[in-house]
N, CA, C and O atoms as a printed pandas DataFrame, in Angstrom:
     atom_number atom_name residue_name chain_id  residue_number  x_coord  y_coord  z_coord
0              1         N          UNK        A               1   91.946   87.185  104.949
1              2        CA          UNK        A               1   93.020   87.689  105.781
2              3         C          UNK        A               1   92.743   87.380  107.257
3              4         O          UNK        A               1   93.676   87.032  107.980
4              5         N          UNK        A               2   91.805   87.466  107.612
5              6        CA          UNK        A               2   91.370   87.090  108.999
6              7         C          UNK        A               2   91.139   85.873  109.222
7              8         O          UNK        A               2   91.109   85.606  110.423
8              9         N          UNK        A               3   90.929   84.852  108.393
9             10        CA          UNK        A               3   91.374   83.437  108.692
10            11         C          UNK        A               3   92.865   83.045  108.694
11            12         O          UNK        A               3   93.461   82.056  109.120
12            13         N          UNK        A               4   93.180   83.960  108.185
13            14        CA          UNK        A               4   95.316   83.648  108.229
14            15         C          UNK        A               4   95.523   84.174  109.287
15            16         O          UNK        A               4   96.419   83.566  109.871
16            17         N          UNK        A               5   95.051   85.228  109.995
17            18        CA          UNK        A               5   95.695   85.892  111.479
18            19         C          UNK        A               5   94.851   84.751  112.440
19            20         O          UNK        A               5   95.531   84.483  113.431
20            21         N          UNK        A               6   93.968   84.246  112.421
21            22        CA          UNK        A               6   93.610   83.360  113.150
22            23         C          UNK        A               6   94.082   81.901  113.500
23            24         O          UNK        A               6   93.938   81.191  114.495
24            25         N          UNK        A               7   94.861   81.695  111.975
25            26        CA          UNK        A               7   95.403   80.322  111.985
26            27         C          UNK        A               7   97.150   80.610  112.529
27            28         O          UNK        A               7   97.962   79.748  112.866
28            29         N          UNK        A               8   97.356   82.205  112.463
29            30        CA          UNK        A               8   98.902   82.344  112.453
30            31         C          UNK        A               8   98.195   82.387  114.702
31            32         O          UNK        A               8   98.568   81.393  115.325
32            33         N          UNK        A               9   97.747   82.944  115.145
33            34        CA          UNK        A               9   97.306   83.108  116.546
34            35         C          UNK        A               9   96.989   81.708  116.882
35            36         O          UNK        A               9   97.303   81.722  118.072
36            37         N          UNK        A              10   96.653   80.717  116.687
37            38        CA          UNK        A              10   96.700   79.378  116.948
38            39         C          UNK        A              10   97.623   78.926  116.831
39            40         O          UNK        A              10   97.825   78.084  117.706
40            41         N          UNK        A              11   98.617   79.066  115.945
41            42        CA          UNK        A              11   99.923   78.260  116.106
42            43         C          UNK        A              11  100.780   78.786  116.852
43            44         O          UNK        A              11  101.722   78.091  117.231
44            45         N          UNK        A              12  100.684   80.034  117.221
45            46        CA          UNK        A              12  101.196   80.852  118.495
46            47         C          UNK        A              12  101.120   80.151  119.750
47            48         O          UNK        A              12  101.933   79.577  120.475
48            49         N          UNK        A              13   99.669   80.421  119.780
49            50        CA          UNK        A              13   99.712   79.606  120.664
50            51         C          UNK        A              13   99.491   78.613  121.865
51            52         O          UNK        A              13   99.373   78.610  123.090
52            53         N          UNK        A              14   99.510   77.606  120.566
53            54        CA          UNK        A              14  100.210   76.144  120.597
54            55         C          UNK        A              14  101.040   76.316  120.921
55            56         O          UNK        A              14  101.088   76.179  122.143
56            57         N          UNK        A              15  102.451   76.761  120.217
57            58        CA          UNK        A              15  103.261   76.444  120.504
58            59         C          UNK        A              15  104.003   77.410  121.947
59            60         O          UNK        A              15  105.170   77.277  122.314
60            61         N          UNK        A              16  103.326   78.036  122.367
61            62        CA          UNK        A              16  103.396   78.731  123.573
62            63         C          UNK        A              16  103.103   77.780  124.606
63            64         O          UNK        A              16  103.729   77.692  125.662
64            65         N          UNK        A              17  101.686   76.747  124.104
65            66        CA          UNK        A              17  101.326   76.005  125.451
66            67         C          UNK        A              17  102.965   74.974  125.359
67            68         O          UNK        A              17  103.751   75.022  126.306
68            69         N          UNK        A              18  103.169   74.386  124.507
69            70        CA          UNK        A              18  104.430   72.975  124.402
70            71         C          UNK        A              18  105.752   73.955  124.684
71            72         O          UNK        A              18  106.777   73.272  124.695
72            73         N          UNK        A              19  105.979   75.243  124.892
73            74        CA          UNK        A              19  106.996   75.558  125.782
74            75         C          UNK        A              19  107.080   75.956  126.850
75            76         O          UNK        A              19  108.026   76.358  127.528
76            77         N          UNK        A              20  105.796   75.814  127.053
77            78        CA          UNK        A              20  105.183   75.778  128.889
78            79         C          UNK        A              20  105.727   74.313  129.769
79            80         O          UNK        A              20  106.240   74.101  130.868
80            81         N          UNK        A              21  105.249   73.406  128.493
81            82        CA          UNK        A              21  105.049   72.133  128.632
82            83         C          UNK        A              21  106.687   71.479  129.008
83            84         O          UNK        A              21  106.903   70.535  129.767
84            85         N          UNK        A              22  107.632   72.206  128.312
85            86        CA          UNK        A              22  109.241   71.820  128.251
86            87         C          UNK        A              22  109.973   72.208  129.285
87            88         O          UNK        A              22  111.005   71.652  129.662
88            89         N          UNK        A              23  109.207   73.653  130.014
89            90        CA          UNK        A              23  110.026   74.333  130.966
90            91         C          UNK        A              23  109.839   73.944  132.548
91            92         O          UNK        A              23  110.217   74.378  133.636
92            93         N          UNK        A              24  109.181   73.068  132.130
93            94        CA          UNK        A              24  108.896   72.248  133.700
94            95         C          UNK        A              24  109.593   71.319  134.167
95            96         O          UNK        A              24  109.511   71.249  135.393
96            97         N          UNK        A              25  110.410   70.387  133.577
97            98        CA          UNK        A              25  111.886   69.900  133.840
98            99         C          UNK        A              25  112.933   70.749  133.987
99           100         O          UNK        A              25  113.910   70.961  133.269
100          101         N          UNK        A              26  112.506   71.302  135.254
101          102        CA          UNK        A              26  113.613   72.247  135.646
102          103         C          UNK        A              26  115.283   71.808  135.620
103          104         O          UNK        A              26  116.157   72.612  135.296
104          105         N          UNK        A              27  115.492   70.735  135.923
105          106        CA          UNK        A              27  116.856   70.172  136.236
106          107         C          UNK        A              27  117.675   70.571  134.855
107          108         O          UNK        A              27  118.779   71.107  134.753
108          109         N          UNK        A              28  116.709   70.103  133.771
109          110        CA          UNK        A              28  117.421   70.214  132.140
110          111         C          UNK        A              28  117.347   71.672  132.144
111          112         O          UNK        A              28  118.315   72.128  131.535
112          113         N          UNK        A              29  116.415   72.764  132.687
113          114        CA          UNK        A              29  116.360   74.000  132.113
114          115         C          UNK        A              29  117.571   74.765  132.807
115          116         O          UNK        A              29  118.372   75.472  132.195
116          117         N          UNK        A              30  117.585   74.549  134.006
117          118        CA          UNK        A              30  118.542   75.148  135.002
118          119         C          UNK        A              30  120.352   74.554  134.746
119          120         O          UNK        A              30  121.347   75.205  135.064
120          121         N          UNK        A              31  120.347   73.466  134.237
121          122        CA          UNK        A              31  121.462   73.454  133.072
122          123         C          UNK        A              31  121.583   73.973  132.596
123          124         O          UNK        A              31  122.392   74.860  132.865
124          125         N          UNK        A              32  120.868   73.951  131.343
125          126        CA          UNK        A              32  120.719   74.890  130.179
126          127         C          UNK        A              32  121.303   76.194  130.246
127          128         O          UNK        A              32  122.110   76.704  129.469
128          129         N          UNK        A              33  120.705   76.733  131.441
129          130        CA          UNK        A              33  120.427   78.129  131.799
130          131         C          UNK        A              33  122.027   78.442  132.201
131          132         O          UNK        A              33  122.788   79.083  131.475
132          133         N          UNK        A              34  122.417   77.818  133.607
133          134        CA          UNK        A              34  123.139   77.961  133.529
134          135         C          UNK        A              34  125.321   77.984  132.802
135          136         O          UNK        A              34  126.386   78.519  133.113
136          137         N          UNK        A              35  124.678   76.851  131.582
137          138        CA          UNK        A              35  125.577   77.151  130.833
138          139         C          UNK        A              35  125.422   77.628  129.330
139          140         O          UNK        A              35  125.955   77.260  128.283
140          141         N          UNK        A              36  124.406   78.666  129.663
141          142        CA          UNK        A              36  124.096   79.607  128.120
142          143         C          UNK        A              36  123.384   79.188  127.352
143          144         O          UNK        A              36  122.950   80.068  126.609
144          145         N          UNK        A              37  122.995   78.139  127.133
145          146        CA          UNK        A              37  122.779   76.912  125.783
146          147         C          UNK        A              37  121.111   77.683  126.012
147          148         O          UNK        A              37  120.751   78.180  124.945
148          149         N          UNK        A              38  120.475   77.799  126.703
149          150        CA          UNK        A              38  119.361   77.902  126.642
150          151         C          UNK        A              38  118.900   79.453  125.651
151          152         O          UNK        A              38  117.935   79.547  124.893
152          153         N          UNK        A              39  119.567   80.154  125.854
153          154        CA          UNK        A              39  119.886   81.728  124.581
154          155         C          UNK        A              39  119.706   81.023  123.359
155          156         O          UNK        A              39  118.693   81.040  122.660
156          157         N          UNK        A              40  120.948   80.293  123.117
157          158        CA          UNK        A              40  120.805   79.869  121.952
158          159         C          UNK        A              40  119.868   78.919  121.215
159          160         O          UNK        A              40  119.814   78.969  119.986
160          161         N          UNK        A              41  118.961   77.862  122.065
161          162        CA          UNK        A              41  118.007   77.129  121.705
162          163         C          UNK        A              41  116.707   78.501  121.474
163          164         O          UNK        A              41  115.824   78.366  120.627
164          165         N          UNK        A              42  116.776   79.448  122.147
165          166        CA          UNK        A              42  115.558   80.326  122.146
166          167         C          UNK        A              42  115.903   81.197  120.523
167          168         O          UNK        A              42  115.153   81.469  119.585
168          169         N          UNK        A              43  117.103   81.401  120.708
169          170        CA          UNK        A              43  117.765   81.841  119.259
170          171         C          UNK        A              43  117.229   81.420  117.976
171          172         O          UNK        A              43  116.575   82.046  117.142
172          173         N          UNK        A              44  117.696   80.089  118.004
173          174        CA          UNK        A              44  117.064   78.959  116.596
174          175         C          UNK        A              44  115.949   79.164  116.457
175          176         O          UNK        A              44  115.425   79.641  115.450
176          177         N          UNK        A              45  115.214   78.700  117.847
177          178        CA          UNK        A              45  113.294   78.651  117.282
178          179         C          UNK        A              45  112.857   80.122  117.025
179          180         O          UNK        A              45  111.882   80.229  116.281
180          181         N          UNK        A              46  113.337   81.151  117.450
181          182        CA          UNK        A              46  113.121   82.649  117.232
182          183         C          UNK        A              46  113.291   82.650  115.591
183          184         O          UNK        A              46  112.357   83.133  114.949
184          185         N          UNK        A              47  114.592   82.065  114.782
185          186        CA          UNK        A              47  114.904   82.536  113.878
186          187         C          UNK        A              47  114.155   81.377  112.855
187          188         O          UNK        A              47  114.168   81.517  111.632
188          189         N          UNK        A              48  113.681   80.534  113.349
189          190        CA          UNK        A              48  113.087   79.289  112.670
190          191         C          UNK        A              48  111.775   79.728  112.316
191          192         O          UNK        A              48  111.298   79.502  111.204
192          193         N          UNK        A              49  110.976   80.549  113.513
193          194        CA          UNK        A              49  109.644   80.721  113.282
194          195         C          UNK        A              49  109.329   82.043  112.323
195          196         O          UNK        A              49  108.509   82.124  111.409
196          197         N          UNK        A              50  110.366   83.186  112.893
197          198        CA          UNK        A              50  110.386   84.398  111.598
198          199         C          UNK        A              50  110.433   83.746  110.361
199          200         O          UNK        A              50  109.446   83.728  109.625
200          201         N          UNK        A              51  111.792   83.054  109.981
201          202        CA          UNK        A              51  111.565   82.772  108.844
202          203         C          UNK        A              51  110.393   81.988  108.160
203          204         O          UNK        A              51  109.860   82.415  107.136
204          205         N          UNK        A              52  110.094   81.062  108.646
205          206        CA          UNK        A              52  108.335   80.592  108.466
206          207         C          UNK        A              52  107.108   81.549  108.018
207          208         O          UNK        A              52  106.261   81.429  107.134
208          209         N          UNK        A              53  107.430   82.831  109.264
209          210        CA          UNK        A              53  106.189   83.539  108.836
210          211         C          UNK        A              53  107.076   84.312  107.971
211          212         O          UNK        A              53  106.327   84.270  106.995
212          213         N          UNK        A              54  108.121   85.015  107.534
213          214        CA          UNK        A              54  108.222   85.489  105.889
214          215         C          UNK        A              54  108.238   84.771  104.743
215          216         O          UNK        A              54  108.688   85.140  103.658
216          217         N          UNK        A              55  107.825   83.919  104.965
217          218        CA          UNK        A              55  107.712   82.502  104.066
218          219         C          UNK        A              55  106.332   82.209  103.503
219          220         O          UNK        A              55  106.027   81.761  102.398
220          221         N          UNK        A              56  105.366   82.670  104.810
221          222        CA          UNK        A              56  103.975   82.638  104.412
222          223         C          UNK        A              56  103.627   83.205  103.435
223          224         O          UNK        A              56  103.125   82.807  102.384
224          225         N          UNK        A              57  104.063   84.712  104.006
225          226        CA          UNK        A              57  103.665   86.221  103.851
226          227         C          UNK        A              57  104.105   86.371  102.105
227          228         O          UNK        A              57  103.459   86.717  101.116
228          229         N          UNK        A              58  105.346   85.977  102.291
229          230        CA          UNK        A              58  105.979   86.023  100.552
230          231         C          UNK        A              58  105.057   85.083  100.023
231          232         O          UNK        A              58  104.057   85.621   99.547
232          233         N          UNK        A              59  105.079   84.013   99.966
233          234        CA          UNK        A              59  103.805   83.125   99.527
234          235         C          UNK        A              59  102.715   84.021   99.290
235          236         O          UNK        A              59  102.559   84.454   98.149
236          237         N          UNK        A              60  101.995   84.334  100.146
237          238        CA          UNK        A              60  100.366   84.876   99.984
238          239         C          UNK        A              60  100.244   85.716   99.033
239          240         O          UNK        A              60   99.209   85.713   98.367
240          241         N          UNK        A              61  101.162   86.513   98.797
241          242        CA          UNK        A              61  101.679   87.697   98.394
242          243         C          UNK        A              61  102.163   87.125   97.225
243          244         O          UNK        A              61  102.440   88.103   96.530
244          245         N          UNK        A              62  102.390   86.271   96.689
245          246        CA          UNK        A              62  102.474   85.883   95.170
246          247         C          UNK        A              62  101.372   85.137   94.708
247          248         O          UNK        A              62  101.035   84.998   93.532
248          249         N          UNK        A              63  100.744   84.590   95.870
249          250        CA          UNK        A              63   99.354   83.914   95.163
250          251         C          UNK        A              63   98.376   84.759   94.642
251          252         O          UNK        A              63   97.628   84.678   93.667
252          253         N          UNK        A              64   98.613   85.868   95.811
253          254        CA          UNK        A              64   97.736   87.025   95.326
254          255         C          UNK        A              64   97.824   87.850   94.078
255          256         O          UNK        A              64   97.028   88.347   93.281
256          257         N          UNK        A              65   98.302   87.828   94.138
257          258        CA          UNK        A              65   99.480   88.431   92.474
258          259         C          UNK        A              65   98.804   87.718   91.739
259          260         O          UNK        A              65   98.046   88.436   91.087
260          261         N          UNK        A              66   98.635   86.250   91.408
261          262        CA          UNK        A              66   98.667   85.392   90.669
262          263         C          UNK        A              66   96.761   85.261   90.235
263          264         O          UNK        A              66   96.133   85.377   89.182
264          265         N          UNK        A              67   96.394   84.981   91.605
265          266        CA          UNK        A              67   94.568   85.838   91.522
266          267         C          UNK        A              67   94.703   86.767   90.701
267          268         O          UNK        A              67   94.332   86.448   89.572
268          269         N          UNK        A              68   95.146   87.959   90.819
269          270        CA          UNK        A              68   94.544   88.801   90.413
270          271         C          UNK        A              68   94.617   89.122   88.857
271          272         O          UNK        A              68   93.992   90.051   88.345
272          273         N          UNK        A              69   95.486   88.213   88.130
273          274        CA          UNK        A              69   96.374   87.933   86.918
274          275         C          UNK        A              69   95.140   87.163   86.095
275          276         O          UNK        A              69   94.718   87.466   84.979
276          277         N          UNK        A              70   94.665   86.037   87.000
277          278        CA          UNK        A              70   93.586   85.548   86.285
278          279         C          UNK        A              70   92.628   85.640   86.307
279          280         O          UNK        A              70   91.931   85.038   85.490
């Protein structure tokens, strides 16, 4: 379990540093920003990455099942 919170905290963030990395072309962000679009790009990857991690979690959680079966 503590190698999965470690590998789920690394891909955190990673991907924390590469939206560091995106928000520095201000010209595209301050577009963005100012015509909404940027909500909704934060929207997707919000709802992209939950679903990922209930994806894991359901996973682990049947493998485990499946251990303990055999």
């Amino acid at each position: 379990m503590k190698n999965k919170l470690t590998m789920l905290l690394a891909t955190l963030l990673t991907l924390g540093a590469q939206a560091q990395d995106a928000t520095k072309n201000e010209a595209t962000a301050s577009v963005m920003r100012s015509n909404g679009k940027i909500y909704v790009v934060v929207a997707v990857v919000l709802t992209i990455l939950f679903g990922l991690i209930a994806y894991i979690i359901r996973l682990d959680r049947k493998i485990t099942k499946l251990e303990k079966e055999g």
